[in-house]
C-alpha positions in Angstrom: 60.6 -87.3 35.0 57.2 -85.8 33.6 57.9 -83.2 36.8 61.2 -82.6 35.0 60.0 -82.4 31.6 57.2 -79.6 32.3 59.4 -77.6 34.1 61.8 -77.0 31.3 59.1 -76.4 29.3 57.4 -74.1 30.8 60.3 -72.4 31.8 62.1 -72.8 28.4 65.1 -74.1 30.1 67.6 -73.9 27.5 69.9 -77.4 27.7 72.7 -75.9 28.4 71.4 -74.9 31.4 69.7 -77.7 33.2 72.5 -79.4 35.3 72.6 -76.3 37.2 68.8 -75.7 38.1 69.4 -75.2 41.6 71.5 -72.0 40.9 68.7 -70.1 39.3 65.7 -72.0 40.7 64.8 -73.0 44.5 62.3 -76.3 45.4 59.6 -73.8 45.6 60.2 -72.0 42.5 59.8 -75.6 40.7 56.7 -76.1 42.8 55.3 -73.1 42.0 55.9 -73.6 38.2 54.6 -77.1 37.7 51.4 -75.7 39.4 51.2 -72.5 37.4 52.1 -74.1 34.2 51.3 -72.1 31.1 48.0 -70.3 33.3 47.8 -66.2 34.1 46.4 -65.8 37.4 45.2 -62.6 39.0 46.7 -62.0 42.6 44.2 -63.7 44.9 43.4 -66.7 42.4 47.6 -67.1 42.9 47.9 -66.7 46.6 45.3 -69.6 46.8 47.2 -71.6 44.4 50.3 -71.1 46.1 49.2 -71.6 49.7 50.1 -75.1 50.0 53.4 -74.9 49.0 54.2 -71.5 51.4 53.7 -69.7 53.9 53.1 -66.2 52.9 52.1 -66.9 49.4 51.9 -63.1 49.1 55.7 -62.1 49.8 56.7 -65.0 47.8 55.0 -63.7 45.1 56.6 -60.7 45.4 60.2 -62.5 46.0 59.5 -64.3 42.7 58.4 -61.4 40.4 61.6 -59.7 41.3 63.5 -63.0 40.7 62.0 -63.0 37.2 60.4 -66.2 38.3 57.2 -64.6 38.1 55.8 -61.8 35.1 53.2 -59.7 35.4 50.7 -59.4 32.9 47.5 -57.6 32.1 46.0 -60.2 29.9 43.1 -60.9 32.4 42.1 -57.1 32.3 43.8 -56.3 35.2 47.5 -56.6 36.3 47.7 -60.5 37.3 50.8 -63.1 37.4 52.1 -66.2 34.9 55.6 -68.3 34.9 58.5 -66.0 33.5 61.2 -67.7 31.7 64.5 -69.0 31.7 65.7 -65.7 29.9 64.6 -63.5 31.9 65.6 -65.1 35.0 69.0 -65.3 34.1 69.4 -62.1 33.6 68.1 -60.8 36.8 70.3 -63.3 38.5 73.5 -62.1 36.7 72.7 -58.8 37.5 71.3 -58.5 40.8 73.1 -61.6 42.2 76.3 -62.1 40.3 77.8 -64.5 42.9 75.5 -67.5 42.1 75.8 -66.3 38.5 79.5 -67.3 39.4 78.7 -70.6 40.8 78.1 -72.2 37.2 81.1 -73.0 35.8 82.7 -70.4 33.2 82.2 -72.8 30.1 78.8 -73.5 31.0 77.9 -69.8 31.3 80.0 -68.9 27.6 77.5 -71.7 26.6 74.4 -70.1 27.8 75.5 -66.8 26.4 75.9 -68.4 22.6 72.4 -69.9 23.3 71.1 -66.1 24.6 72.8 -64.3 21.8 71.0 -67.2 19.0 68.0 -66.6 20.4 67.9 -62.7 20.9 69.0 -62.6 17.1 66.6 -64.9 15.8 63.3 -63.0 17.8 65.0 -60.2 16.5 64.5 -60.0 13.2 60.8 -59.8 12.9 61.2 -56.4 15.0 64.0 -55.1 12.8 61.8 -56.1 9.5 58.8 -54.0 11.1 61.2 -51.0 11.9 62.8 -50.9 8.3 59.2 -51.0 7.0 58.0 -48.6 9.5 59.8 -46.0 11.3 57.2 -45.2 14.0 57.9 -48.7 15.1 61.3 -48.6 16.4 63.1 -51.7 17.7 65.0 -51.5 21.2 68.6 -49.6 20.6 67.5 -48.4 17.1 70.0 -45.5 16.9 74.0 -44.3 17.7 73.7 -41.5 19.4 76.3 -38.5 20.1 77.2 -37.8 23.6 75.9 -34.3 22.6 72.7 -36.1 21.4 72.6 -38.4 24.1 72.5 -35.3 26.9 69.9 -33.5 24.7 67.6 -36.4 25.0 67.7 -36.6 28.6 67.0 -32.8 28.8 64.0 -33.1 26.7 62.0 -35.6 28.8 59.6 -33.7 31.3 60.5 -35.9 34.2 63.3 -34.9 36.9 64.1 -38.6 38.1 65.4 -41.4 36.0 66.2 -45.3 36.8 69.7 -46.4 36.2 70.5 -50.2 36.8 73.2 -53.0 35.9 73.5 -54.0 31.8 72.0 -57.1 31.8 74.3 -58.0 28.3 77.6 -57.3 30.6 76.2 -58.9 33.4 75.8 -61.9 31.6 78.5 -62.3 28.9 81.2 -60.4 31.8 83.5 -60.4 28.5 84.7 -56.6 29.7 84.0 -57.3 33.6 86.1 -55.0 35.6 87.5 -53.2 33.0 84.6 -51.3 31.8 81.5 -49.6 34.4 78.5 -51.9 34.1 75.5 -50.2 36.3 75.2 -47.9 33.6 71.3 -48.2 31.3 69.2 -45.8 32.2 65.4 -46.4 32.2 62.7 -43.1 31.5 59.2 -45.3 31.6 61.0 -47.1 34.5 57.7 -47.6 36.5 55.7 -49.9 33.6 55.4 -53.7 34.6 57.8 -55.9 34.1 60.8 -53.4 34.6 63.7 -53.5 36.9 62.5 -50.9 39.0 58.8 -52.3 38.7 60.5 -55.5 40.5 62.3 -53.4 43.3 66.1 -53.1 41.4 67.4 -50.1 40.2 68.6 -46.7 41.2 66.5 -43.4 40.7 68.3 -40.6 40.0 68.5 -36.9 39.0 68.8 -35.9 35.4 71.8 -33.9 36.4 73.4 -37.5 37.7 72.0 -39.4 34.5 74.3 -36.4 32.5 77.1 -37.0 34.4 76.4 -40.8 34.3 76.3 -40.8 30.1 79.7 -38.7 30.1 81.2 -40.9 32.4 79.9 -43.8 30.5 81.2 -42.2 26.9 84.8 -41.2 28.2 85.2 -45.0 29.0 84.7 -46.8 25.9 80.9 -47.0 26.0 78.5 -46.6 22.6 75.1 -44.6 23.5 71.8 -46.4 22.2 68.2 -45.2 22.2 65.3 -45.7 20.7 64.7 -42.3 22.5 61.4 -43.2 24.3 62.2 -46.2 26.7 65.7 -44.9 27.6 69.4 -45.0 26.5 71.8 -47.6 27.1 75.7 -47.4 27.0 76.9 -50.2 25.0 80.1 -52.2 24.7 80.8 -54.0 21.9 82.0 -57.3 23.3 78.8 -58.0 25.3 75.9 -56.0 24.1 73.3 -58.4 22.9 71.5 -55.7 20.1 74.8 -55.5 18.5 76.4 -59.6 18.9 72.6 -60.1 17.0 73.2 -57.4 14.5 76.5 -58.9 14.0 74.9 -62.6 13.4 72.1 -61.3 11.2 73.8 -58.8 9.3 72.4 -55.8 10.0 75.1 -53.6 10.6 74.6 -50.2 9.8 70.9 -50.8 10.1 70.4 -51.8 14.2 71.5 -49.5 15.9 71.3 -47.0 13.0 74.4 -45.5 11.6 73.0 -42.1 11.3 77.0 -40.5 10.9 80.1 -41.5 9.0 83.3 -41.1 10.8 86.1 -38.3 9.4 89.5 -38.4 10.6 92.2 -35.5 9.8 95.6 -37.8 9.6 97.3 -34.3 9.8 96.1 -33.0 13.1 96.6 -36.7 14.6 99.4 -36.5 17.5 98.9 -40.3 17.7 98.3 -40.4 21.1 96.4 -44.0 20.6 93.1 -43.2 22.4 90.9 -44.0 19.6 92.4 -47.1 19.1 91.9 -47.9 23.0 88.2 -47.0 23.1 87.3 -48.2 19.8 84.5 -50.9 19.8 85.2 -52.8 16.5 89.0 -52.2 15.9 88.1 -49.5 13.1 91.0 -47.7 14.9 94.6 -49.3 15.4 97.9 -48.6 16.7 100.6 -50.0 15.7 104.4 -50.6 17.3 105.5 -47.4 15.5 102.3 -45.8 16.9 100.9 -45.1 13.5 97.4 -44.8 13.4 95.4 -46.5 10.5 91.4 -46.3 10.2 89.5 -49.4 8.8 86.2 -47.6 7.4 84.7 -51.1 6.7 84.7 -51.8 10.5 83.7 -48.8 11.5 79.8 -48.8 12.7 79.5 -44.9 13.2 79.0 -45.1 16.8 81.1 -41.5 17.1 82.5 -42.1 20.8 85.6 -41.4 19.3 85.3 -37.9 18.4 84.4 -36.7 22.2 87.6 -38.9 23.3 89.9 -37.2 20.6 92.5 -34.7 22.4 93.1 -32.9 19.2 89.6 -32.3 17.6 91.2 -34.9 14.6 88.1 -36.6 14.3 84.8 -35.4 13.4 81.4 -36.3 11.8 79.5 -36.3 8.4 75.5 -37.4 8.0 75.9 -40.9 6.8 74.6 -41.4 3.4 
């Protein structure tokens, strides 16, 4: 039982998740934590830790850090390892292993997505706070961008080779699972520890594909986010995690940053419905009749809709 207890403490094993450790946790990975426990460890002080309890200490390392068993960190002055969490493990098993994400049941896993969205929300806010108090600080998916902004950005950054790898919010929540594209963030620092592509997932590819990857992305139903240094993510609004927390918090308009207001000509409108289809929030609707009404309230300025408009009937003002 003490075994037990320091395990899902170290790991921060939400309770909702327990029953089902051997999904998302082998023998040795429990081994390896109760050993670990709270410690950092540079590589060699590890591998001697972890002998006993395998055989190549090294490639399990290795196994584990891509697992999100394992995080690097470079609190010892040098790039060295301690016990990841829960979290993070999660996510890299929804995402890179969906099948045994599957194998806990679908209540359970609505369940651990309540307790991921809580707790994204509530670490949240002290990041928001620091961004509204100051700007150079920006917290993760700060901004709605344009499709026309988002391509800009991507041209701007000196390097010719970007990471793209699965949303870990859709692989998780799976709220819009086959009906929207997934493998679709895109990383630009993609090489700094911790990352996907640090722990051997991810894609590289041309800044010509990560264009044609954003368009795709925009034309169906995705919301591009950036805090313009790390990279851009295409967001739905069912699943992404920034905006479920900026939902619970109240920071809409705020995070991601509504930096245009949404203008729609009722005149040119031929009703064709396609705002209403790719809207995020329901700020566009369709009725039997296929009359078009717009719901400014709900709107959150994420302008997707004026690049899928046939007609040109809806454009963009600067917010105020």
């Amino acid at each position: 039982m003490k075994i037990w207890e320091t395990i899902v403490e170290t790991f921060e094993i939400p309770e909702e998740a327990r029953p089902f450790i051997e999904v998302y946790l082998t023998d040795t990975d429990v081994k390896a934590i109760e050993l670990m426990g709270a410690g950092s460890y540079l590589p060699e002080d590890l591998f001697r830790l972890l002998k006993p309890i395998v055989e190549d200490p090294q490639a399990y390392t290795q196994d584990a850090y891509s697992r999100g068993i394992f995080n690097k960190t470079a609190e010892l002055g040098e790039i060295g390892y301690k016990v990841g969490t829960f979290a993070k493990c999660i996510t890299y098993l929804a995402q890179y292993d969906p099948e045994a994400w599957k194998k806990i049941p679908a209540e359970v896993r609505e369940k651990i997505d309540v307790w991921y969205v809580n707790k994204y929300a509530e670490e949240a806010k002290p990041r928001l706070e620091e961004s509204l108090r100051n700007p150079s600080k920006l917290i993760e998916n700060a901004f709605f961008y344009t499709l026309e902004e988002t391509l800009a950005l991507i041209d701007r950054q000196e390097q010719e080779e970007f990471c793209v790898f699965p949303c870990n919010c859709k692989a998780l929540a799976l709220k819009c699972e086959g009906r929207k594209p997934s493998n679709v963030c895109l990383g630009f620092h993609y090489k700094s520890i911790n990352s996907d592509y640090d722990r051997g997932h991810g894609k590289l590819i041309t800044k010509e594909e990560a264009k044609a990857l954003v368009r795709m992305a925009n034309k169906n139903g995705l919301m591009q986010t950036t805090e313009t240094e790390w990279g851009i993510c295409n967001c739905c609004g069912c699943c992404c995690y920034p905006i479920r927390s900026s939902q619970q918090i109240g920071a809409k308009g705020l995070w991601p940053k509504k930096i245009y207001d949404i203008v729609w000509d009722e005149e040119a409108c031929i009703r064709c419905g396609k705002c209403a289809r790719i809207c995020n929030f329901g700020a566009f609707t369709q009725d039997a009749e296929k009359r078009i009404s717009f719901d400014r309230e709900k709107c959150w300025g994420c302008t997707i809709c004026m690049n899928n408009c046939p007609k040109g009937a809806i454009s963009i003002v600067k917010a105020q």
